[in-house]
C-alpha positions as CSV (number, residue, x, y, z in Angstrom):
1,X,15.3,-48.2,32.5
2,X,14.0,-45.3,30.3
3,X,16.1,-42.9,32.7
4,X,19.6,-44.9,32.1
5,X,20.7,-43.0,28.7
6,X,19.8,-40.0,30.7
7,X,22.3,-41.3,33.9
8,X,25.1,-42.3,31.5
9,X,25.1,-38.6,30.1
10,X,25.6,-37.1,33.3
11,X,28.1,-39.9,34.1
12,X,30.0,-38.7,31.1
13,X,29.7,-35.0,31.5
14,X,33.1,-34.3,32.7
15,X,35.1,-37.6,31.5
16,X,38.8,-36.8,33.9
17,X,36.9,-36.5,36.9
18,X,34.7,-39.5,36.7
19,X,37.7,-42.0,35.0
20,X,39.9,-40.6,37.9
21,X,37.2,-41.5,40.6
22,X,36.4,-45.2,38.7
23,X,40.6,-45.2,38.6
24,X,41.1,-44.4,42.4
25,X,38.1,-46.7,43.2
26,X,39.5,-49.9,41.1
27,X,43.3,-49.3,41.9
28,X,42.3,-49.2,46.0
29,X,39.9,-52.7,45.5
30,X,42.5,-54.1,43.4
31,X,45.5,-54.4,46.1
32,X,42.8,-54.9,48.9
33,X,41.8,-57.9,47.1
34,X,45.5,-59.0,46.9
35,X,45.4,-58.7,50.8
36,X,42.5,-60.2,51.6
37,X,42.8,-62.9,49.3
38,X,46.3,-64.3,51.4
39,X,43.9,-65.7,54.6
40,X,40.7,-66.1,52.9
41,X,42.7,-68.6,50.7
42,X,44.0,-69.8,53.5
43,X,40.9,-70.7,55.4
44,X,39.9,-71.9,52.1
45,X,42.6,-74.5,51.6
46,X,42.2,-75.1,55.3
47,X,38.8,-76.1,55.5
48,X,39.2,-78.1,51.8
49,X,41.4,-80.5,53.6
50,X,38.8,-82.0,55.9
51,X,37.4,-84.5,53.5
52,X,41.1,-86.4,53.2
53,X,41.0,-87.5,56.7
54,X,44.7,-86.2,57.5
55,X,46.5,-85.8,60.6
56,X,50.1,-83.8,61.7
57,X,52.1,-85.8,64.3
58,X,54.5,-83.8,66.0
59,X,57.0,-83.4,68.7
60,X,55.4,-82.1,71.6
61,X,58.1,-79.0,72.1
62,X,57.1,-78.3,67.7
63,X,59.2,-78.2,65.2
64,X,62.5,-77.8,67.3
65,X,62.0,-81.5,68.1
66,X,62.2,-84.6,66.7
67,X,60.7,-88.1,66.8
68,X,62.2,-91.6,66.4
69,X,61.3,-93.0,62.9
70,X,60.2,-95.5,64.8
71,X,57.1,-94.0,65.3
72,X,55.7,-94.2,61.5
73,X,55.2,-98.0,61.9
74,X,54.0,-97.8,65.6
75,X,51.2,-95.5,64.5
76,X,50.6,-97.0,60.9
77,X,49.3,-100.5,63.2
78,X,46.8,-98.3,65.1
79,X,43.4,-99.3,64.3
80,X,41.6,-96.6,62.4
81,X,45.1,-95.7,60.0
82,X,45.2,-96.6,56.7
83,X,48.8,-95.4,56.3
84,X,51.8,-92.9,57.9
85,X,54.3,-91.2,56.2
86,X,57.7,-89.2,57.8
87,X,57.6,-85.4,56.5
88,X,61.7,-84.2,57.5
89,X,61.9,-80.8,56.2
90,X,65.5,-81.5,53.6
91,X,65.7,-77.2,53.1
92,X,68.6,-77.9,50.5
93,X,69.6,-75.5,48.5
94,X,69.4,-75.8,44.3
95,X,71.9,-74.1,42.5
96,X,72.1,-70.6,43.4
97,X,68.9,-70.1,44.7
98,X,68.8,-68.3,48.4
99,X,65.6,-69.5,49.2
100,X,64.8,-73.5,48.3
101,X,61.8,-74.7,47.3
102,X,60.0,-77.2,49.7
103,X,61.8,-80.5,49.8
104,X,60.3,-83.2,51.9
105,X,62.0,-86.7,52.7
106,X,58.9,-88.9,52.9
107,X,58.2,-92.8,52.5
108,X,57.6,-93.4,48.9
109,X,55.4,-96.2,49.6
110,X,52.5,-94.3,51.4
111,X,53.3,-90.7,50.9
112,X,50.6,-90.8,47.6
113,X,48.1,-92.9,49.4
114,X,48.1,-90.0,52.2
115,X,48.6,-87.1,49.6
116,X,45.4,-88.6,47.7
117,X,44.5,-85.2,45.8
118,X,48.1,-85.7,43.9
119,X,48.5,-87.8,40.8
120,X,51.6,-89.8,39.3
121,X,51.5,-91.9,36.5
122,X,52.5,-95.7,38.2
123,X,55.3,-96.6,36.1
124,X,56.8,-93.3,37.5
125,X,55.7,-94.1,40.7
126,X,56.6,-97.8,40.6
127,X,60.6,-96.2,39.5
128,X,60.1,-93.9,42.5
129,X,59.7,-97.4,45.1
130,X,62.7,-99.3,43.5
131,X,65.6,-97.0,43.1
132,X,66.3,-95.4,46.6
133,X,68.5,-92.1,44.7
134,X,65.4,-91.4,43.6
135,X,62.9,-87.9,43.7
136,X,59.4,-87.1,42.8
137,X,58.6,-83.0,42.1
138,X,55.8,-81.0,41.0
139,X,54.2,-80.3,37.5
140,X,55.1,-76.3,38.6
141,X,58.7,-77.0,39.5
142,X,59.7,-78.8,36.9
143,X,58.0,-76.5,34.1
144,X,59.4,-73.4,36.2
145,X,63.2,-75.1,36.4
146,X,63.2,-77.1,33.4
147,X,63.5,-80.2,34.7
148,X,62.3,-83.7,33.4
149,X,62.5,-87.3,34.3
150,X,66.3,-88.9,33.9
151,X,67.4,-85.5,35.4
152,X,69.3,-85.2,38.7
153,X,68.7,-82.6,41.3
154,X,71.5,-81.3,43.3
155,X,70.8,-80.2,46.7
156,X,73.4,-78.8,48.7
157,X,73.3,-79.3,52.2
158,X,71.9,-76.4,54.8
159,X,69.7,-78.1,57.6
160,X,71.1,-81.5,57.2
161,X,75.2,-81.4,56.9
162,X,74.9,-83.6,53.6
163,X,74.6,-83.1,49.8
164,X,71.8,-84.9,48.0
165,X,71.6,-85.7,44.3
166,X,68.6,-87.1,43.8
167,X,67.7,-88.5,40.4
168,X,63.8,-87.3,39.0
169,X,62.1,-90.6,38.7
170,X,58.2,-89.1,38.7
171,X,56.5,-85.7,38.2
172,X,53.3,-85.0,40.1
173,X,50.1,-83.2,39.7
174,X,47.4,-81.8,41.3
175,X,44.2,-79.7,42.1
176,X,45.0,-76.1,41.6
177,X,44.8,-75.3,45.1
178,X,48.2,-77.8,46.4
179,X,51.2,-77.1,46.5
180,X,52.6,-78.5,42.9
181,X,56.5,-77.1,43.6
182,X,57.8,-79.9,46.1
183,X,60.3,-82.3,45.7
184,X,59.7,-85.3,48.0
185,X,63.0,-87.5,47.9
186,X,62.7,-90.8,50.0
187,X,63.4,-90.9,53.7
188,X,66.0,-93.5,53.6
189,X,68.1,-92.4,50.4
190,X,68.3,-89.3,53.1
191,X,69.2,-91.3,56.6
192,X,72.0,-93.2,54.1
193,X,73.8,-90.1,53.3
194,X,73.8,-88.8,57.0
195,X,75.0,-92.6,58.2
196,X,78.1,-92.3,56.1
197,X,79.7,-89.9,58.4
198,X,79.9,-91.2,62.3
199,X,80.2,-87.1,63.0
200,X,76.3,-86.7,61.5
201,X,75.0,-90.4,62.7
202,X,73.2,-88.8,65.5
203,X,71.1,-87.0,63.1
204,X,69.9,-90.5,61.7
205,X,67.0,-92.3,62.9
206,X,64.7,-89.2,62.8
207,X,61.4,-88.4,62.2
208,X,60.6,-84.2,62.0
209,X,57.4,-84.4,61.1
210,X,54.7,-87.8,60.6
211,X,51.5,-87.5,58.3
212,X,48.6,-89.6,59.0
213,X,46.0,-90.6,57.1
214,X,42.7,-92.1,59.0
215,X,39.9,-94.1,57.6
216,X,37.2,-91.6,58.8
217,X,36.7,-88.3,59.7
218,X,35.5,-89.1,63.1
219,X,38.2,-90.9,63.9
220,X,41.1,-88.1,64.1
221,X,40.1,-86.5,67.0
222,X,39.8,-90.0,68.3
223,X,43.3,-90.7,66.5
224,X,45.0,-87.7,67.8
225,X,43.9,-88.3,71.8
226,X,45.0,-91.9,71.0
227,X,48.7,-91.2,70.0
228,X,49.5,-88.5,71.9
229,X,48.5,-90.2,74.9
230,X,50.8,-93.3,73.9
231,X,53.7,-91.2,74.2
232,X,52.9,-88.8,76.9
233,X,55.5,-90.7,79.4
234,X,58.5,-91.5,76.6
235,X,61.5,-89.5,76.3
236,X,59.6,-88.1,72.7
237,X,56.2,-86.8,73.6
238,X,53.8,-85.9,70.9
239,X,51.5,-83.2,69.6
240,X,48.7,-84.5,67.5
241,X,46.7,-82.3,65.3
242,X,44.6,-82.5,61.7
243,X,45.9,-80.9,59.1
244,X,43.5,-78.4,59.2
245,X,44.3,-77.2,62.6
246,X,48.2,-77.8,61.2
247,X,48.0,-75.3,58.8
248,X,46.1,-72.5,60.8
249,X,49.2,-72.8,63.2
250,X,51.4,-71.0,61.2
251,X,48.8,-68.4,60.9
252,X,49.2,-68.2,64.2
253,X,52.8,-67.4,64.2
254,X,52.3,-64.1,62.4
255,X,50.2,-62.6,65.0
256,X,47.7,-59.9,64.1
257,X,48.3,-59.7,60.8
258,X,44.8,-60.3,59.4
259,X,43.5,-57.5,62.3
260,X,45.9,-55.3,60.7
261,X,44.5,-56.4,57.1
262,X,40.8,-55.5,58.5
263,X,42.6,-51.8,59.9
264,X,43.6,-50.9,56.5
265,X,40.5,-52.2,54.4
266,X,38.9,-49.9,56.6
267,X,41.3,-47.1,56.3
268,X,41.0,-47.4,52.3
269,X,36.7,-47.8,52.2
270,X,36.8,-44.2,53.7
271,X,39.6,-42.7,51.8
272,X,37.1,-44.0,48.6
273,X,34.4,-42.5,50.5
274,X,36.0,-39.3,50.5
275,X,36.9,-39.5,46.9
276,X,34.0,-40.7,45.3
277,X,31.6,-37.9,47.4
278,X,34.1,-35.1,46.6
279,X,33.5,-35.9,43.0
280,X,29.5,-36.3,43.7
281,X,30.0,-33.3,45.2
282,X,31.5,-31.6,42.7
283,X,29.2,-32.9,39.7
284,X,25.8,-32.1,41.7
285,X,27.3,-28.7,42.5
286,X,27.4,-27.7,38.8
287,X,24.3,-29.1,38.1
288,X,22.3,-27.5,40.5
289,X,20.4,-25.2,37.9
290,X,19.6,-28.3,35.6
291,X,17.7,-30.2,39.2
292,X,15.8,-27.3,39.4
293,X,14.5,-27.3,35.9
294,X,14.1,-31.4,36.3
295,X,11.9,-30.4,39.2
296,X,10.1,-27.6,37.8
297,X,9.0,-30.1,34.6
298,X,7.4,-32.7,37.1
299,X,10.2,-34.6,38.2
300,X,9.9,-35.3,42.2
301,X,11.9,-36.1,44.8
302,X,12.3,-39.5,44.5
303,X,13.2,-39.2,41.1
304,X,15.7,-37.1,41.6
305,X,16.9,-39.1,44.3
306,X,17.2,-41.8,42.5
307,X,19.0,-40.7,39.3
308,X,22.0,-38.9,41.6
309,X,22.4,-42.1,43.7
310,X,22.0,-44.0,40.2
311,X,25.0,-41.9,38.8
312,X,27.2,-42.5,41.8
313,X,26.6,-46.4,42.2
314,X,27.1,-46.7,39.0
315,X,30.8,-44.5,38.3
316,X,31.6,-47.0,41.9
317,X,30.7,-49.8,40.8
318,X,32.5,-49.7,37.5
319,X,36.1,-49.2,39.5
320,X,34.7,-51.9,41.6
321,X,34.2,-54.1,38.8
322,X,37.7,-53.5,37.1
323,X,39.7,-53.6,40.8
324,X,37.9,-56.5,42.1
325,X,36.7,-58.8,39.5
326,X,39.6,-57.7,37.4
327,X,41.4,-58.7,39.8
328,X,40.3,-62.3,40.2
329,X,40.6,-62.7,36.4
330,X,44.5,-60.9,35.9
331,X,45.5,-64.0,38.9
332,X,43.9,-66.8,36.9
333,X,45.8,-66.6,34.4
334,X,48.8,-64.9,35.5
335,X,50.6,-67.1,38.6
336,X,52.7,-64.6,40.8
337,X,53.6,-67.6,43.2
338,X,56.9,-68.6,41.3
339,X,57.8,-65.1,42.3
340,X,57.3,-65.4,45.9
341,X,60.6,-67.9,46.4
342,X,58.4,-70.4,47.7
343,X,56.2,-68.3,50.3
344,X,53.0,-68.6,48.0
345,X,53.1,-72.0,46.9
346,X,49.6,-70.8,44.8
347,X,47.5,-67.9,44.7
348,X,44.6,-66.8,43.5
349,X,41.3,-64.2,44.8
350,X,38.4,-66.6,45.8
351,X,34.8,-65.6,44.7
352,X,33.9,-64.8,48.3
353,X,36.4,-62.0,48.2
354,X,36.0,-60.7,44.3
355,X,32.4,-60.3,45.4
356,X,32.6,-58.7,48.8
357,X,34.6,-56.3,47.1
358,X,32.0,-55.1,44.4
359,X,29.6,-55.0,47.1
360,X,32.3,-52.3,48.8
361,X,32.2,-50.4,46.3
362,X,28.8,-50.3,45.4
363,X,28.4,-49.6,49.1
364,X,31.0,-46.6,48.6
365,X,28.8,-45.8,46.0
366,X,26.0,-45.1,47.9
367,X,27.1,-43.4,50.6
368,X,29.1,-41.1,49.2
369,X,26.6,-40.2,46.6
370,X,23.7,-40.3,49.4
371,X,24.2,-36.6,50.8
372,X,24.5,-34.7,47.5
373,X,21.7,-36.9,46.4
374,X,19.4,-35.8,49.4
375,X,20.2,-31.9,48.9
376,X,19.4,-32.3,44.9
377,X,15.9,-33.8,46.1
378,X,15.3,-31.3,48.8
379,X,16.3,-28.0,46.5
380,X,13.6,-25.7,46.0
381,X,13.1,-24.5,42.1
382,X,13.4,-21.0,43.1
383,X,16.9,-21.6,44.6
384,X,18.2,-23.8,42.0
385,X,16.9,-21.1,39.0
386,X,18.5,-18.1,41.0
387,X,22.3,-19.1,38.8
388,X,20.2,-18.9,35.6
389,X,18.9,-15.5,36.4
């Protein structure tokens, strides 16, 4: 600890270079956090939603098919279910947004049993069971748009040929990590409006997707076998799944995206290896005359060893500390996922990832003050005293 006073000194010596390398450092870990941070969230949130015992029914061909609504209440009687909810994509547009946010046409009498982790007060969800014009939507959506209960929603039609105007009856809430921009509007308000017109009738009747909630955790595997082999002959055959394995499917649909992710992290912990020992470089470089006198007073090689690689972990670890843990703390309190038209339904850097990346850059702190730090040790006095003379 004596030495530290010492190491800050040298830190300071020539302020540009060492604010540029902490600057280069924190600006690189700052947008690798944002990158990393998309699928470790979402193996986060993935893994979270084992403990509410969920399961995704689909049709076996995905989401280009359909099932009969008749399924929700053939499933709900299966031993082992506590309820079953229909989840029809409605993709209606609001105003003049281009991209909608999620809208859901769901059963209002089970869909907050099954969605557990989200809150309503009961009156609002009593007013959401009895009037069938009527729409539940997130704390986020409705602080975002303005909205508030009384207030009616217009959604014009785009994947079902009809125009909704559903009438706010409830606003929901929830842990920070679900999705609080939804609007779930009830399934039947939505196969109404379609049976008006005999040209969209065949639309009616349909189930897109079916959520499932299970009494047990051991049961879903059990569950999905179960109901995917009841309708493995019918003219709608299914593809069960939990949630967990639900949401890691649309991972799958953007390929090698998170090997791509891993390509660059790689390509940027080198170009601050470069950086950071060019500046190391430098800095011992124009202190070669003051090592030799260190050594000539009694300082050894460890010493000296130890105070470069000191000086280098620490001008590191300082961009590390403002690009990752910055990082973390500029997303907690700034939410960038209303910007994202509904792609991001939340964001935010998990600890696992704010950490790893101050352990980068103490790592880049390291290495790239390890060489200069080994030549500084191994410099003879006589060498080092040859600029003085």
């Amino acid at each position: 600890m004596k030495y530290l006073t010492y190491i800050f000194r040298n830190a300071r010596r020539n302020p540009v270079r060492s604010l540029l390398t902490i600057a280069s450092t924190g600006i690189c870990l700052f947008l690798m956090m944002i990158l990393v941070s998309f699928f470790a969230m979402s193996d986060e949130v993935n893994s979270g939603v084992r403990i509410y015992n969920r399961i995704a029914m689909l049709n076996a061909n995905g989401f280009a098919g359909y099932m009969p609504i008749s399924y929700v209440q053939e499933v709900s009687q299966l031993e082992g279910v506590v309820a079953a909810t229909p989840f029809n994509w409605v993709g209606g547009k609001y105003q003049e947004e281009v991209f909608p946010f999620a809208q859901f046409a769901v059963d209002p009498e089970t869909v907050f049993t099954i969605m557990s982790e989200l809150t309503i007060p009961k009156d609002q969800l009593r007013a959401f069971q009895e009037y069938k014009d009527g729409c539940v939507i997130g704390r986020k959506l409705a602080e975002e748009k303005r909205l508030h209960v009384g207030d009616t929603v217009p959604l014009k039609g785009d994947v079902y040929p009809v125009d909704l105007n559903p009438v706010i009856r409830g606003i929901y809430d929830g842990p920070a990590d679900r999705d609080l921009r939804m609007c779930f509007v009830r399934w039947d308000y939505l196969d109404d409006t379609l049976k008006q017109s005999s040209a969209r009738a065949r639309l009616t009747g349909r189930a897109g997707m079916i959520f499932i909630k299970c009494q047990r955790g051991d049961l879903m595997p059990v569950l999905c076998k179960k109901i995917d082999d009841l309708y493995r002959n019918s003219d709608y055959p299914t593809r069960t799944q939990t949630e967990e394995a639900f949401g890691k499917m649309f991972e799958e649909m953007m390929g090698d995206l998170r090997g791509m992710i891993r390509a660059i992290g790689l390509a940027v912990v080198f170009s601050l290896l470069c950086v950071a020992g060019n500046a190391m470089a430098m800095a011992m470089r124009e202190r070669t005359s003051e090592v030799a006198v260190l050594k000539a007073i009694g300082f050894n090689k460890a010493r000296v060893l130890f105070l470069v690689l000191t000086e280098s972990v620490l001008v590191a670890g300082l961009g590390g500390v403002l690009g990752s843990l910055g990082c973390k703390g500029l997303f907690e309190v700034v939410d960038i996922s209303k910007y994202t038209a509904g792609f991001l339904p939340f964001f935010y850097i998990p600890w696992s990832v704010a950490l790893q990346g101050l352990a980068v850059s103490l790592f880049v702190g390291f290495a790239s003050g390890f060489v200069p730090a080994i030549r500084a040790a191994n410099l003879s006095v006589v060498d080092g005293l040859r600029r003085v003379i």
